[in-house]
N, C-alpha and C positions, 0 to 999 in steps of 0.2 A: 409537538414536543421539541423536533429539533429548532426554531424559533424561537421558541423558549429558553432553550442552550445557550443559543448562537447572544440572545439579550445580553445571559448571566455571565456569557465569556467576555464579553463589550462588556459591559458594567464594571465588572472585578480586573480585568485587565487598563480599562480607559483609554486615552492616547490615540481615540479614532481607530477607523477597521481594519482588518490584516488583509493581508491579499495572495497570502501563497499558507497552505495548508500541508505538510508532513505527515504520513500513517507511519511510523517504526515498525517493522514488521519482527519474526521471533530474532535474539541476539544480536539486536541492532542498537544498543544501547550506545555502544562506542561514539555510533553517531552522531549523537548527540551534541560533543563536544564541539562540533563544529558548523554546529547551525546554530550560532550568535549569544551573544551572551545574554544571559538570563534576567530576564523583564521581571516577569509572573510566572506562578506556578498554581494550578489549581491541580488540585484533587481531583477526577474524574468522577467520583463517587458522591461527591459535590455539586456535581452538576446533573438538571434534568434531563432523565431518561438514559443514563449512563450504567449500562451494568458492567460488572467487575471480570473481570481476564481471573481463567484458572488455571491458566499457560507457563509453565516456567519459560523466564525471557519474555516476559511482557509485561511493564510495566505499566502505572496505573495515574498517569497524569499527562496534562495538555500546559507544554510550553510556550508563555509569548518573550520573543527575542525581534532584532532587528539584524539582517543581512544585508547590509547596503543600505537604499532607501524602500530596502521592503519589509513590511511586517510579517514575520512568520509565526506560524500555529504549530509546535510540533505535539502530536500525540504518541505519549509512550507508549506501543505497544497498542492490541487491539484484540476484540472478541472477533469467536468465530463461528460459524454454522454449528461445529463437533460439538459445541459445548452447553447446546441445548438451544441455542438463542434462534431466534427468527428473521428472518431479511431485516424487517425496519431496526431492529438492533446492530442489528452488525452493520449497516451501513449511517447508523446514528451520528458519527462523530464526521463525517464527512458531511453531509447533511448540513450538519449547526456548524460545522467551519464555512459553509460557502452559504452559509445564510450569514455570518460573521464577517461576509465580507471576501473572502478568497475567492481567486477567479483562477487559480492555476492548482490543482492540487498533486500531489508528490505521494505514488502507493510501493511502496517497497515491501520485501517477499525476501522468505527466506526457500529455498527452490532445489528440487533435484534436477538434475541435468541428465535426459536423453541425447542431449547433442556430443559429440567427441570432439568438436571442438570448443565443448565450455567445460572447464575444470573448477573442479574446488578451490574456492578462493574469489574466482573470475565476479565481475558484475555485469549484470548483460541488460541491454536495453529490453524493455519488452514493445514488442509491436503489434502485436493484438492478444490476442485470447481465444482460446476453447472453452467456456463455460460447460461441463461435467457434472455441476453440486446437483442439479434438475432443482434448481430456484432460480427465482430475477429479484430483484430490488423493487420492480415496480410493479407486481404483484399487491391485489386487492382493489380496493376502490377505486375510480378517479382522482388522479391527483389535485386538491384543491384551485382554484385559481389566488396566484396569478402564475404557476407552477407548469402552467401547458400540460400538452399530451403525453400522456405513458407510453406512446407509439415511440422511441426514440433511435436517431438514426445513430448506429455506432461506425461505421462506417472508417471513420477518423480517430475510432475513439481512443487509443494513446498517440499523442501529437505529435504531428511528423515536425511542428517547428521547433516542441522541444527535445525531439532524438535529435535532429539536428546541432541543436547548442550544447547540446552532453556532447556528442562527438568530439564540437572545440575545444571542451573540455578533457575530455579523454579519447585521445585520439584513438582509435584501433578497436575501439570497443565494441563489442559483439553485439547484434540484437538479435532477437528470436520469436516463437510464440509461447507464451503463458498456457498450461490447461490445468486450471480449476476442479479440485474433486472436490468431494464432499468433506473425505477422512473421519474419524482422526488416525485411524489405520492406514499406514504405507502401501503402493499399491503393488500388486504380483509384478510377475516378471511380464507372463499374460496380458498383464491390464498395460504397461510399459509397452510393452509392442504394438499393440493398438494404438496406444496414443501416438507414438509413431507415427504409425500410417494414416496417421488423423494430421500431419504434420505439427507435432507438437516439440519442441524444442526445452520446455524447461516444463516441469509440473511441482504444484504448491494446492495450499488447502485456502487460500484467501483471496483478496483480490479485485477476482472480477466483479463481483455485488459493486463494492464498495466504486469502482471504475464507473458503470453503469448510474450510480445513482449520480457521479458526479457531472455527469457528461448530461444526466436529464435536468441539471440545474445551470446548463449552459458553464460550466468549468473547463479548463481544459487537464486533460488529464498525462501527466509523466508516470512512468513506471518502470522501476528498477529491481531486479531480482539479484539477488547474490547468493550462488551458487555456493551448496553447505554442505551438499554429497550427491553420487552420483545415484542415479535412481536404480530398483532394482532392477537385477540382472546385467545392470552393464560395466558395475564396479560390484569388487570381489569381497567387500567388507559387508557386515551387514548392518541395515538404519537404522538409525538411534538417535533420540533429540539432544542425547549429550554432545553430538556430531555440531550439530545444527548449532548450537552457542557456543561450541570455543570457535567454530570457524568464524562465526560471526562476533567473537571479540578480539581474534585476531586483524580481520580485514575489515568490520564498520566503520573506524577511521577511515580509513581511506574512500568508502562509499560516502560518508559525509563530507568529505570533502568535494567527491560531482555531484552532490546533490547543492550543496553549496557555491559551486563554479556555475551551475545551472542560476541558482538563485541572483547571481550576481549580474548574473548576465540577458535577465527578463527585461 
């Protein structure tokens, strides 16, 4: 199916393949603005094997623009485990981007922060992951050929050459590790502590699938989390997804712009 995609996104867009892929994660809309001007726009719901976000803050289409001399893919917004869907769903758009051609893919995350030094607002590089959800991406059959083996090494799997060129981009900037729940429920203060001691540094409901499938189609994978409240128990307010989108309308500008310094700079 995602091959199928990947045609219909080549077809309707034209102009030859793209090479850098975008996931907008929740209230990252801002950012938009500043990943290239506007090519093509499809519909999501237009394209094969696309199901529909029931997420407020997640919109529901795939941008082609140009950054420089690179083509980019941005997807509004994205489905998630909570919402019924199964692996190959959620990691669908990623998939038919780097069968469309993308060799670098960009997973951005809206993210509570265990760490005291990342604050609301803050963007934090992610440098690996806790996978939590108790799924993989490459669950089920063998992957067909010419697709290799499901054994795949993560090892590298968010790229130390592009934390590196983010850094250029923004100097001082924090990195950490990602852990992946299931959700759609916030997790205890309990569950917050654990992660912890699991050294976890930022926690969000997305992500890692979508990391995983991209890394098993040889992509390299960026990952940006923008800190949108502090996780339970360690800030005094309590979560709420209203949190989550004004912080991310206030500060996605500005993360589309290192997603952007990145892009300029491949």
């Amino acid at each position: 199916m995602a091959q199928e995609a990947a045609g219909e996104i080549e077809r309707r867009t034209g102009g030859g393949p793209h090479q850098v892929a975008v996931i907008l994660g929740s209230g990252w809309g801002e950012a938009v603005r500043h990943l290239g001007d506007l090519d093509t726009e499809i519909m999501l719901v237009d394209l094969p094997g696309f199901a529909t976000s029931t997420v407020p803050g997640h919109g529901g289409s795939v941008r082609s623009s140009w950054i420089g001399n690179r083509r980019v893919l941005t997807f509004q917004g994205r489905v998630h485990l909570y919402e019924g869907n199964p692996p190959h769903t959620v990691v669908h758009a990623v998939r038919s981007a780097v069968m469309a051609g993308c060799d670098v893919v960009v997973l951005t995350n809206a993210a509570g922060s265990l760490n005291p030094d990342f604050q609301v607002g803050d963007g934090v590089l992610i440098s690996d992951h806790i996978n939590l959800t108790g799924q993989s991406a490459l669950w089920g059959p063998p992957p067909p050929e010419p697709f290799g083996s499901r054994f795949v090494d993560l090892t590298d799997l968010y790229a130390g050459r592009l934390r590196a060129i983010a850094r250029e981009v923004a100097p001082g900037i924090g990195e950490g590790v990602y852990a992946a729940l299931h959700g759609p429920n916030y997790e205890t203060p309990a569950e917050i502590r654990m992660l912890r001691t699991l050294g976890a540094d930022l926690v969000g409901m997305s992500t890692a699938l979508e990391a995983m499938a991209a890394r098993h189609l040889g992509a390299e994978v960026f990952g940006l989390s923008l800190v949108t409240n502090l996780a339970a128990g360690v800030g005094e307010s309590k979560l709420d997804h209203t949190e989550v989108l004004e912080t991310g309308a206030s500060a996605g500008g500005r993360m589309g712009e290192i997603i952007r310094g990145v892009i300029e700079r491949l």
